[in-house]
LOTOR-180367 format. One record per residue (C-alpha): x, y, z; residue in three letters; residue number from 1. Coordinates in Angstrom, 3 decimals, padded with zeros to 6 digits, always signed. Layout:
LOTOR-180367
<fikol c1="X" c2="Y" c3="Z" code="ALA" pos="NUM"/>
...
//
This chain:
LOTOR-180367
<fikol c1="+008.998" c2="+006.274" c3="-007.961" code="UNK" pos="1"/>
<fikol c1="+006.371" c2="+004.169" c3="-006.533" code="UNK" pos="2"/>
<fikol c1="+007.690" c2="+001.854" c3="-003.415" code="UNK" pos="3"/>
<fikol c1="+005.600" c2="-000.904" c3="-001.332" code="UNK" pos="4"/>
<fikol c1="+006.868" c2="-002.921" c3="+001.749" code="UNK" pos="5"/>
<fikol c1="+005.902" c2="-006.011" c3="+002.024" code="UNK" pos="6"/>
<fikol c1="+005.533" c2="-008.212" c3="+005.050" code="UNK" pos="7"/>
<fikol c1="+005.474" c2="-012.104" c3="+004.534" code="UNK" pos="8"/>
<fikol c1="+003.809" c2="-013.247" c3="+007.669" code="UNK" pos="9"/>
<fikol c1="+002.510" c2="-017.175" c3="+007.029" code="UNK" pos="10"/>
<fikol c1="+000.554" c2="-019.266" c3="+009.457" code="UNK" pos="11"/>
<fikol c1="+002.297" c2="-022.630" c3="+009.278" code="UNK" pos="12"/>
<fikol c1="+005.661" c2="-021.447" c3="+011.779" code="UNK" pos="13"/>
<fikol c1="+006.844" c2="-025.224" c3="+012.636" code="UNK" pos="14"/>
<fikol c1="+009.876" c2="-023.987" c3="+015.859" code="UNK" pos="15"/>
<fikol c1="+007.233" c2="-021.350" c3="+017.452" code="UNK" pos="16"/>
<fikol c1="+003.817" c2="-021.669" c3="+016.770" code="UNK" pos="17"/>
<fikol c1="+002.286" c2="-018.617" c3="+015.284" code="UNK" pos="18"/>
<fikol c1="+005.643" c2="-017.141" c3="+015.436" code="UNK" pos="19"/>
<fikol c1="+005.080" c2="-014.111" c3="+013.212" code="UNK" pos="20"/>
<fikol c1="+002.385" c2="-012.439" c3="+015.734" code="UNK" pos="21"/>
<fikol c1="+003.510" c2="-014.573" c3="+018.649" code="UNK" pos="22"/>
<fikol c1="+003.554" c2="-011.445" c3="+021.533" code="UNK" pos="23"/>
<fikol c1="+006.754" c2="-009.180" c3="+022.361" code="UNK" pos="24"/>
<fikol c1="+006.669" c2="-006.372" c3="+024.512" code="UNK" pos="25"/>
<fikol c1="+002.431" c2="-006.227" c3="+024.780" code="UNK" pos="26"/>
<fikol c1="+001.957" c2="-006.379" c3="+020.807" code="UNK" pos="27"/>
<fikol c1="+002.959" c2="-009.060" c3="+018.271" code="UNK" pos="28"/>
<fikol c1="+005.439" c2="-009.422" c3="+016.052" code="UNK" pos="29"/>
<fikol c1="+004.095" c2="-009.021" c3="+013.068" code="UNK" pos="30"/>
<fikol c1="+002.951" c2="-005.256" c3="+014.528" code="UNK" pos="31"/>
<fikol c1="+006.585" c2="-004.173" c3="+014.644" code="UNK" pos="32"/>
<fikol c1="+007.693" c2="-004.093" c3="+011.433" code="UNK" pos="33"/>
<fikol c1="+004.993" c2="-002.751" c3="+009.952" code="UNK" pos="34"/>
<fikol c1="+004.461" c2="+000.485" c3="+012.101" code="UNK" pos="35"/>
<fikol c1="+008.460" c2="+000.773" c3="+011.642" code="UNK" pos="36"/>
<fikol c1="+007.303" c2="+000.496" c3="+007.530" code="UNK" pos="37"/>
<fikol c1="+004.775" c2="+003.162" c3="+007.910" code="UNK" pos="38"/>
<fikol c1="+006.623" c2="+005.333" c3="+010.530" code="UNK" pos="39"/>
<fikol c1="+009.775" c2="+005.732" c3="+007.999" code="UNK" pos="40"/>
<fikol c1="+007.999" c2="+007.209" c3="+005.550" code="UNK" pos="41"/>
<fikol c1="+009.530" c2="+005.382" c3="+002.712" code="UNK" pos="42"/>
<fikol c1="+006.506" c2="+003.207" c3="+000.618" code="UNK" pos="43"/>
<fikol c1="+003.731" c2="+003.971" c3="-000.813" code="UNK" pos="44"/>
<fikol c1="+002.098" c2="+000.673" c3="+000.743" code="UNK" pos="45"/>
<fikol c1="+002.640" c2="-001.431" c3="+003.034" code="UNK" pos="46"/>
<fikol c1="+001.578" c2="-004.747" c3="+002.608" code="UNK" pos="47"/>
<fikol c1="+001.246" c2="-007.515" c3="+004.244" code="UNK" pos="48"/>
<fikol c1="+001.706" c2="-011.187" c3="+002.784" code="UNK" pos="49"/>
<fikol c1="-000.140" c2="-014.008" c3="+004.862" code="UNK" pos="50"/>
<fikol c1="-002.132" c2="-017.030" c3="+003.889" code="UNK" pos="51"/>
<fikol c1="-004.275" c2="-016.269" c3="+007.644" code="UNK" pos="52"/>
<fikol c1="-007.466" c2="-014.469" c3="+007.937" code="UNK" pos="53"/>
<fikol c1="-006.571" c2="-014.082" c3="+011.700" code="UNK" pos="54"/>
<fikol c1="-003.134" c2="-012.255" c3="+010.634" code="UNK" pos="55"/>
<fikol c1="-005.178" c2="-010.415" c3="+008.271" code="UNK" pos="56"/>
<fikol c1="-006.760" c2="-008.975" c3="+010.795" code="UNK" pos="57"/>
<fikol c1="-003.815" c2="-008.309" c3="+013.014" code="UNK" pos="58"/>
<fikol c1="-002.147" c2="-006.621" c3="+010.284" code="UNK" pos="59"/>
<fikol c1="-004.963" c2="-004.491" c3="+009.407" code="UNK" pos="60"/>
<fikol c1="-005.017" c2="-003.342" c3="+012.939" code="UNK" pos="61"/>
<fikol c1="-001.357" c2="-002.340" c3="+012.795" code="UNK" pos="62"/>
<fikol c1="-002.235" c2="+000.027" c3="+009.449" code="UNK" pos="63"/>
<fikol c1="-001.175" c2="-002.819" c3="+006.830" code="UNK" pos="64"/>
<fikol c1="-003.035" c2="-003.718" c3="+003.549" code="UNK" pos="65"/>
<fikol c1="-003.719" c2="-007.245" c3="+003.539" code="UNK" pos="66"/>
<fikol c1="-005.668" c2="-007.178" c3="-000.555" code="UNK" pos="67"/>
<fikol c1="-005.204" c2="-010.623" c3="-000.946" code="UNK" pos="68"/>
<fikol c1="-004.330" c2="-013.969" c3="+001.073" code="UNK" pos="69"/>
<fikol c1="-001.588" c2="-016.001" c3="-000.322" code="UNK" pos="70"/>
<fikol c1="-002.785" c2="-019.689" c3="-001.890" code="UNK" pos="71"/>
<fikol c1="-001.316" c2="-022.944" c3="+000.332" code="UNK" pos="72"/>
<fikol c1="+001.046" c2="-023.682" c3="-002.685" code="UNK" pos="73"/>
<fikol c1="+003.188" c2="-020.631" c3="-002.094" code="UNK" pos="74"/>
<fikol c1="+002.723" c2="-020.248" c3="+001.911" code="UNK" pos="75"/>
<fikol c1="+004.910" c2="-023.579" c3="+002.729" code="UNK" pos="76"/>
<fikol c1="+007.836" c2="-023.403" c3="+005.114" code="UNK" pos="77"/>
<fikol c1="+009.897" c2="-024.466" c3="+001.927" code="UNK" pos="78"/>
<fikol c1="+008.420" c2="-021.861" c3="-000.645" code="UNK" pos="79"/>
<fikol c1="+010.715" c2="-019.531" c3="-001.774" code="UNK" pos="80"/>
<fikol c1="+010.073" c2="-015.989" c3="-001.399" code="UNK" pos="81"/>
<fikol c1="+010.117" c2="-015.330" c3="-005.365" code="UNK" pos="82"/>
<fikol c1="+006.623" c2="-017.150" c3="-005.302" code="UNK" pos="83"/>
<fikol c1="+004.678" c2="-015.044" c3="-003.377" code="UNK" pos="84"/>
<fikol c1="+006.316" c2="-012.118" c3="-004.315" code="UNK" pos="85"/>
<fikol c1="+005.680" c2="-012.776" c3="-007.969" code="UNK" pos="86"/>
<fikol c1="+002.015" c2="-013.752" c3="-007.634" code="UNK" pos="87"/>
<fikol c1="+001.673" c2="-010.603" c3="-004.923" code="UNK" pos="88"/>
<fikol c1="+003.222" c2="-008.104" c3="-007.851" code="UNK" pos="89"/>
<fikol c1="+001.097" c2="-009.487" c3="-010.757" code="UNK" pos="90"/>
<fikol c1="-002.049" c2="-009.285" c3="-008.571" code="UNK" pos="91"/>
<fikol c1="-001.607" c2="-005.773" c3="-007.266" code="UNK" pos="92"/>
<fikol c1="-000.580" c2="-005.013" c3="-011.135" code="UNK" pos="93"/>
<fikol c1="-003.844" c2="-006.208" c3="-012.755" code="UNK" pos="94"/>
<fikol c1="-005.374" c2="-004.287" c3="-010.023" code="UNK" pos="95"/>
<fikol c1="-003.448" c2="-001.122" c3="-011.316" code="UNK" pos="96"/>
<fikol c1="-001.353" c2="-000.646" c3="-009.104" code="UNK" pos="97"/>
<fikol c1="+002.253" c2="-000.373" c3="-010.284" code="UNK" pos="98"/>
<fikol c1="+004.966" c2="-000.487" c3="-007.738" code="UNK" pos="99"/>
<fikol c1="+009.184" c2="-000.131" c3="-008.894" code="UNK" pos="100"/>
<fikol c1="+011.018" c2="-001.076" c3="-005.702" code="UNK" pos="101"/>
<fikol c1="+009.384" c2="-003.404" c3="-003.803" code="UNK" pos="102"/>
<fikol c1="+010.920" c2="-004.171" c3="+000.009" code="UNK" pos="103"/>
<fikol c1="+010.974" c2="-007.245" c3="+002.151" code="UNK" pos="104"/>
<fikol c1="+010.365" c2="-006.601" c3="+006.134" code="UNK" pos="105"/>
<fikol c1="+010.039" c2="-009.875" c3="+008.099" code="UNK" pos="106"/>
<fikol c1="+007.937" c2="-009.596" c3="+011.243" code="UNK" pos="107"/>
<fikol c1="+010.674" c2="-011.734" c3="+013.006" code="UNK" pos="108"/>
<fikol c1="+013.442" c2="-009.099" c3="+012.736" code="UNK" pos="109"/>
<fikol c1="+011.299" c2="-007.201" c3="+015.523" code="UNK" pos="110"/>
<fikol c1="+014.873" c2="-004.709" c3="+016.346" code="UNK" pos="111"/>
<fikol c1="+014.629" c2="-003.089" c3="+012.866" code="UNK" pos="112"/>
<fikol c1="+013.780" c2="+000.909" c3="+013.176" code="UNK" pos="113"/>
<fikol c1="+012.074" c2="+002.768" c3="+010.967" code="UNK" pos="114"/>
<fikol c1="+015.578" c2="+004.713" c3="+011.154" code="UNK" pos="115"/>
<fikol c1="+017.200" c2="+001.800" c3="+009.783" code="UNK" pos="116"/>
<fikol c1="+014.684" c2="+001.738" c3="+006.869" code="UNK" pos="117"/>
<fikol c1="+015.474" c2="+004.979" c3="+006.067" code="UNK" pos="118"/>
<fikol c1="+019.589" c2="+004.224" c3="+005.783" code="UNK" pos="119"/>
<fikol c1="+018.808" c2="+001.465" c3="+003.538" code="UNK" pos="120"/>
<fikol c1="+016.563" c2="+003.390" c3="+001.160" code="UNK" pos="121"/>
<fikol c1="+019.402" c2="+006.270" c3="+001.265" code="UNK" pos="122"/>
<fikol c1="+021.801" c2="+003.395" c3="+000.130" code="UNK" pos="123"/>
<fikol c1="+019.949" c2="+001.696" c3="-002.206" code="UNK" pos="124"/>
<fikol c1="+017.927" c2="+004.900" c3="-003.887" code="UNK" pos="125"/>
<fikol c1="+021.860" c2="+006.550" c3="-004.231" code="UNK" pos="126"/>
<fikol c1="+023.374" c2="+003.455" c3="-006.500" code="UNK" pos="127"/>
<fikol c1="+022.796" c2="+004.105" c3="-010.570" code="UNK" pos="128"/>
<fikol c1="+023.233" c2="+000.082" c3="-011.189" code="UNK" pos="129"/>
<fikol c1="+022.847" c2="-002.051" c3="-008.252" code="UNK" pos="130"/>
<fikol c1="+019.912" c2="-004.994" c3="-008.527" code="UNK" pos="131"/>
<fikol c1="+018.871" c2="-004.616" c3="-005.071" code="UNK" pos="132"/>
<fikol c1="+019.874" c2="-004.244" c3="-001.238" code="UNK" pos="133"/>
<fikol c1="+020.060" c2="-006.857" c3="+001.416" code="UNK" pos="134"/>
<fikol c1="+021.181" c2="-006.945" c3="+005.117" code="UNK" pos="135"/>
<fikol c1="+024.196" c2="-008.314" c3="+006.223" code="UNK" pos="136"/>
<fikol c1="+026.014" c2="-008.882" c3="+009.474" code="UNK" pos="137"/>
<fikol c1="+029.650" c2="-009.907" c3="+010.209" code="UNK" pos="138"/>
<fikol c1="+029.505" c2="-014.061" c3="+010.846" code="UNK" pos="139"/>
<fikol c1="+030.065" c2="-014.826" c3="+014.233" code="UNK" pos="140"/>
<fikol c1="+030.624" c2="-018.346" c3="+013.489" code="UNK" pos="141"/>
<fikol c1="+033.495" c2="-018.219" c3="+010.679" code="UNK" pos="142"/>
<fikol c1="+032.207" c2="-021.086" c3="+007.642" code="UNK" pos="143"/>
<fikol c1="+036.103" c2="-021.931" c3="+007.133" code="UNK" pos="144"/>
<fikol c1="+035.580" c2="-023.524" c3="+010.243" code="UNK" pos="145"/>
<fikol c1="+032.439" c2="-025.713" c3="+008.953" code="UNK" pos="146"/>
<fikol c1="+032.481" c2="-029.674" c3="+007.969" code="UNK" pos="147"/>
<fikol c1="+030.364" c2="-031.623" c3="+006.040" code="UNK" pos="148"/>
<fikol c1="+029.820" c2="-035.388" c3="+007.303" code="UNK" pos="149"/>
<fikol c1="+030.365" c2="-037.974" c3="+004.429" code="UNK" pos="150"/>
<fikol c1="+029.897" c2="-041.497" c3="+005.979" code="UNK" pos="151"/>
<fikol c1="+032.448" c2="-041.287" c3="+009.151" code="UNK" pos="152"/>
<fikol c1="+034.745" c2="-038.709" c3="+007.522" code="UNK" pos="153"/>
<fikol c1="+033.988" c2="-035.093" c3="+007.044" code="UNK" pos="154"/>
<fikol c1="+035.430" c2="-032.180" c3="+005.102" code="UNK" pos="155"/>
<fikol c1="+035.139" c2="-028.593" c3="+005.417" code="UNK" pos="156"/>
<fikol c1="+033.117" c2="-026.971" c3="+003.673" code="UNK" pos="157"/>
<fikol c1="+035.891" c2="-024.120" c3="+002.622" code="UNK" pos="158"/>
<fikol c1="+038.933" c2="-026.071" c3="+001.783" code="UNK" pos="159"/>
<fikol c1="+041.475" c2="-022.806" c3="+001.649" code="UNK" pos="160"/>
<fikol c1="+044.852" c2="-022.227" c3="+003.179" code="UNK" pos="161"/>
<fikol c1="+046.062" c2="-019.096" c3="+005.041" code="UNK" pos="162"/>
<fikol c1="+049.879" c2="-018.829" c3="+004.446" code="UNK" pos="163"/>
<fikol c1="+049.672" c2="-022.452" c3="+004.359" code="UNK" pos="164"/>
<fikol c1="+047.646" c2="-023.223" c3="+007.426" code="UNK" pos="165"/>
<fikol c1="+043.986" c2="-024.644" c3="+006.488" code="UNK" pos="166"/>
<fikol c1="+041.292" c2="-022.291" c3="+007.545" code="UNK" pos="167"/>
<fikol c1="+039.407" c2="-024.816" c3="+009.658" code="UNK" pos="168"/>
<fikol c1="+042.697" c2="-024.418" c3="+011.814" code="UNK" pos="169"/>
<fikol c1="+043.660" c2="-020.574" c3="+011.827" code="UNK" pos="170"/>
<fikol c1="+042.534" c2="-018.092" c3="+014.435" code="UNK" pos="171"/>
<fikol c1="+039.373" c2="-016.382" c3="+013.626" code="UNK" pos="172"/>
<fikol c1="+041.598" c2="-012.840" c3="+013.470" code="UNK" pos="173"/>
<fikol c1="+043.539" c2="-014.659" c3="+010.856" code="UNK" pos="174"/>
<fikol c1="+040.600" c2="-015.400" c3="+008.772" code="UNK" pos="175"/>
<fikol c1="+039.193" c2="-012.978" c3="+005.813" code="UNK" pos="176"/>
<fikol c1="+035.824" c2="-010.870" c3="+007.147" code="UNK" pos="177"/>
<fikol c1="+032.349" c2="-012.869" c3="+005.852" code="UNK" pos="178"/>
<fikol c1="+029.011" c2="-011.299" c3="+006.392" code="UNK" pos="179"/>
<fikol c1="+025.923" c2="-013.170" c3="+006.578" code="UNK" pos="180"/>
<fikol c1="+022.644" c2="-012.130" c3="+005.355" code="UNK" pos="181"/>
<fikol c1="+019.870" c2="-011.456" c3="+007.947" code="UNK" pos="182"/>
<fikol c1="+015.986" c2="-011.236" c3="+007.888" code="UNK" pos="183"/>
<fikol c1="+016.344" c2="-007.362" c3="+008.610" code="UNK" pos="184"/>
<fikol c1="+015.091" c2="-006.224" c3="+004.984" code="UNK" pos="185"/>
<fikol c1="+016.261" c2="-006.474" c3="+000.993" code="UNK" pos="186"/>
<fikol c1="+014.990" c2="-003.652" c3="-001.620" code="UNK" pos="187"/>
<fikol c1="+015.236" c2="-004.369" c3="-005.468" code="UNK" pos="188"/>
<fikol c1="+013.657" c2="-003.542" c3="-008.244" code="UNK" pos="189"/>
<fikol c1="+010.143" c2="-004.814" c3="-009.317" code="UNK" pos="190"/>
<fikol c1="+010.805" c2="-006.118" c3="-012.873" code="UNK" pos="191"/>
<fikol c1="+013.842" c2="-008.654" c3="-011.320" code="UNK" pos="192"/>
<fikol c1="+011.094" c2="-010.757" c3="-010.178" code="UNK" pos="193"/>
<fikol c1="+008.585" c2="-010.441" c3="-013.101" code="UNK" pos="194"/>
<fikol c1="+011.226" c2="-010.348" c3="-016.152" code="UNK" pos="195"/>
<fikol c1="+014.670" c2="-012.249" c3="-014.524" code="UNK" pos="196"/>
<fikol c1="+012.487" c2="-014.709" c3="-012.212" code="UNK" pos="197"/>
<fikol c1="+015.250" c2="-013.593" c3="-009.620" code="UNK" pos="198"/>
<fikol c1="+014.757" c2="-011.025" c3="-006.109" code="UNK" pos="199"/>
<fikol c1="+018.311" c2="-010.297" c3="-005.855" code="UNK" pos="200"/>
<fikol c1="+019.713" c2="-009.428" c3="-009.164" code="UNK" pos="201"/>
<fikol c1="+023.335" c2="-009.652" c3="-010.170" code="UNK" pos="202"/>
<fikol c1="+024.722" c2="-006.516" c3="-008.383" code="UNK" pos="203"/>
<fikol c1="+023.571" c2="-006.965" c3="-004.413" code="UNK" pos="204"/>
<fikol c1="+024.371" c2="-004.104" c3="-002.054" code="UNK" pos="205"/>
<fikol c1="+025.378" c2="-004.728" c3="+001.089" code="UNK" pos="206"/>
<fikol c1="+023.419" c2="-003.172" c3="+003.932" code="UNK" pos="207"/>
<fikol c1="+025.656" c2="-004.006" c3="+007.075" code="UNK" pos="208"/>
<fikol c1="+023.197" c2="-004.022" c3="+010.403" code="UNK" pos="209"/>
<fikol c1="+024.237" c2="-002.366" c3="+013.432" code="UNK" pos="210"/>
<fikol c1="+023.846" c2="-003.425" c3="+017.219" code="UNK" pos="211"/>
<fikol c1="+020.251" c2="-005.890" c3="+017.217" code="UNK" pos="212"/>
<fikol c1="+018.643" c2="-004.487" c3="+013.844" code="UNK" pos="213"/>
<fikol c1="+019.529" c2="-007.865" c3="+012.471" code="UNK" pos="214"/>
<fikol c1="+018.321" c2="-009.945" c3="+015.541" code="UNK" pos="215"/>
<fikol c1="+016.012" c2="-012.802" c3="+013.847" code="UNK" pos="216"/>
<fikol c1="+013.358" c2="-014.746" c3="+016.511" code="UNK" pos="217"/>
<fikol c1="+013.460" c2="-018.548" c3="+015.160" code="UNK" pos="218"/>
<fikol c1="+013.434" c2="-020.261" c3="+017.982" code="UNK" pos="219"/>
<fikol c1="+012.052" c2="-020.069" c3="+021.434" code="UNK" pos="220"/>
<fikol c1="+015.542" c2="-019.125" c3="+023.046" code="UNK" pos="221"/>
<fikol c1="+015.650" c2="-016.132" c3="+021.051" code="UNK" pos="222"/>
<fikol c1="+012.144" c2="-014.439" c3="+022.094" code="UNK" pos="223"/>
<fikol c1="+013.623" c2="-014.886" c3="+025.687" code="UNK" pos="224"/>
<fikol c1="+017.039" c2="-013.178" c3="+024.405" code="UNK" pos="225"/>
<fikol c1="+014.771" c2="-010.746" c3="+022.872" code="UNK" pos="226"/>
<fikol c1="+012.441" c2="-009.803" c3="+025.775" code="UNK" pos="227"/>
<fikol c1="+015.583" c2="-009.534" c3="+028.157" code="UNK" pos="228"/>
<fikol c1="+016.996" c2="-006.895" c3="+025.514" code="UNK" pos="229"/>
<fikol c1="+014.183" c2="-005.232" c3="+025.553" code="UNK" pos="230"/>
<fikol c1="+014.176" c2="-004.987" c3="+029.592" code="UNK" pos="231"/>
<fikol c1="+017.458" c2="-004.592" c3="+030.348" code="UNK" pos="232"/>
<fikol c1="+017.582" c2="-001.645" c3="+027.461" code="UNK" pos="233"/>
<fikol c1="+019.918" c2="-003.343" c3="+025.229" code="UNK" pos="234"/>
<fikol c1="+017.706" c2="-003.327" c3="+021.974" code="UNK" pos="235"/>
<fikol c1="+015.015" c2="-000.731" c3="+020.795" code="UNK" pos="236"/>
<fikol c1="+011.911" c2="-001.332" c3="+019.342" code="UNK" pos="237"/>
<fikol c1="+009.347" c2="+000.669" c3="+017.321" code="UNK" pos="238"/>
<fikol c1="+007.458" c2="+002.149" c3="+019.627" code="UNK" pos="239"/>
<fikol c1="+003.391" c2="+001.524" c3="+018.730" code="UNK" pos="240"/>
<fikol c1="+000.732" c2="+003.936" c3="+019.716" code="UNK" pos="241"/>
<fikol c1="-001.574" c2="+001.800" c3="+019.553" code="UNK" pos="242"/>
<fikol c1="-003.462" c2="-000.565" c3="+022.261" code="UNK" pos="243"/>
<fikol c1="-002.165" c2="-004.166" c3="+021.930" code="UNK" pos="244"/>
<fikol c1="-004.508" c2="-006.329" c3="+019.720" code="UNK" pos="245"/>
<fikol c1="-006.448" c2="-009.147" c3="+021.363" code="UNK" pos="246"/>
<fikol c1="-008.237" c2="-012.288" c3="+020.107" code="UNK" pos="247"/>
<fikol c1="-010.064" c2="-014.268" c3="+021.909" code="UNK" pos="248"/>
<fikol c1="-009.808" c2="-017.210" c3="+019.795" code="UNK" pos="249"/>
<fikol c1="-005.777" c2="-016.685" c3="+019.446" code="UNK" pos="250"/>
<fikol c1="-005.777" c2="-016.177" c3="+023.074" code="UNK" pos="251"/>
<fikol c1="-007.593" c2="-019.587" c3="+023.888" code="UNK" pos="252"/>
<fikol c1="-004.943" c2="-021.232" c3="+022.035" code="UNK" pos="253"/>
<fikol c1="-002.389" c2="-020.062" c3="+024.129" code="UNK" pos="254"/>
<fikol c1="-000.652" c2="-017.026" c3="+021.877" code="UNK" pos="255"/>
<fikol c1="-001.428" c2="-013.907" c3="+023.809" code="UNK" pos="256"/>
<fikol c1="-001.113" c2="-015.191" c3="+027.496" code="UNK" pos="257"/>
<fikol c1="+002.737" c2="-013.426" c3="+027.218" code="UNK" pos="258"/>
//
């Protein structure tokens, strides 16, 4: 069974510029989850997604395949993933090269191991029928206590009753577990994409994070959270051989002076 990783890493990041190699702990993102790719063992290839000949290079550096860049019309911020990964799977295909599981690794998910890798593909490569594999973590922020705004009213969004008492009003003890999915990684199956025009499938298994594995970097406040996890020893990272990688022309703009 032939299994690639692929790492989406576009160029146009709107809440942190050049967010996906944007410098954490002396390398950038983007490095992190691909040495945790190629330091599990798991894939065949590891490949990363980007529409940047500057991220090329960084990825190269960091052992990834970049064999093609991704066209502007499927490296928006409001592209969905099925695009690319589509296009990336027919490419590689007419090139040969046949892959059956194919995984997602964003770069800003920097807290993902290559042990955690590893429990996924145990999960995923154990189940006779599930579609795929995607991280989840328990919501913090229950959505029966979300609104909608309609004019001046709003409504919540779940409109259910616990022994009578509205969700939006219970205690969040009283409330039924929800997970949310996080950027941490998703496996399927290759055809789902090509033959179903779907990444997910019908039957999803849940992968459910543990500790910071599902920490995702959006916005600047969170690559200060991170970088205080990492020094006070609250979150691990992949640890990278490697010297950090420097551009000079990166560096002029302002994204390795970290």
């Amino acid at each position: 069974m032939k299994k690639v990783a692929f790492i989406p890493a576009r160029s146009g990041s709107k809440r942190i510029e050049h967010k996906n190699i944007f410098p954490l702990a002396g390398h950038p993102m983007l490095a992190y989850s691909i040495q945790a790719a190629l330091q599990s063992g798991v894939f065949d290839a590891v490949i990363c997604a980007t529409d940047c000949e500057q991220y090329a290079e960084i990825a190269h550096y960091y052992g990834a395949e970049v064999p093609f860049l991704r066209r502007p019309e499927i490296s928006g911020d409001k592209s969905p993933d099925i695009d690319w990964i589509k296009w990336l799977l027919t490419a590689l295909s007419a090139q040969g090269r046949e892959f059956d599981v194919f995984s997602i690794l964003r770069p800003t998910s920097p807290f993902r191991l290559p042990d955690t890798i590893c429990r996924a593909w145990n999960i995923f490569s154990k189940s006779a029928n599930a579609h795929s594999l995607r991280a989840v973590e328990k919501c913090k922020q229950h959505p029966g206590k979300m609104w909608v705004l309609r004019g001046d009213s709003m409504f919540p969004v779940m409109p259910f009753l616990n022994e009578g008492t509205p969700w939006h009003s219970s205690q969040y003890a009283a409330l039924p577990e929800i997970y949310v999915q996080n950027a941490s990684l998703e496996f399927a199956w290759s055809y789902l994409p090509l033959t179903a025009n779907t990444i997910a499938g019908e039957l999803v298994l849940p992968f459910v994070s543990e500790g910071f594995e599902g920490f995702d970097i959006n916005d600047p406040e969170d690559l200060v959270l991170a970088e205080h996890y990492i020094n006070a020893g609250k979150a691990q990272i992949t640890h990278i051989e490697l010297r950090p990688f420097q551009d000079k022309k990166l560096k002029r703009q302002g994204v390795f002076n970290g």
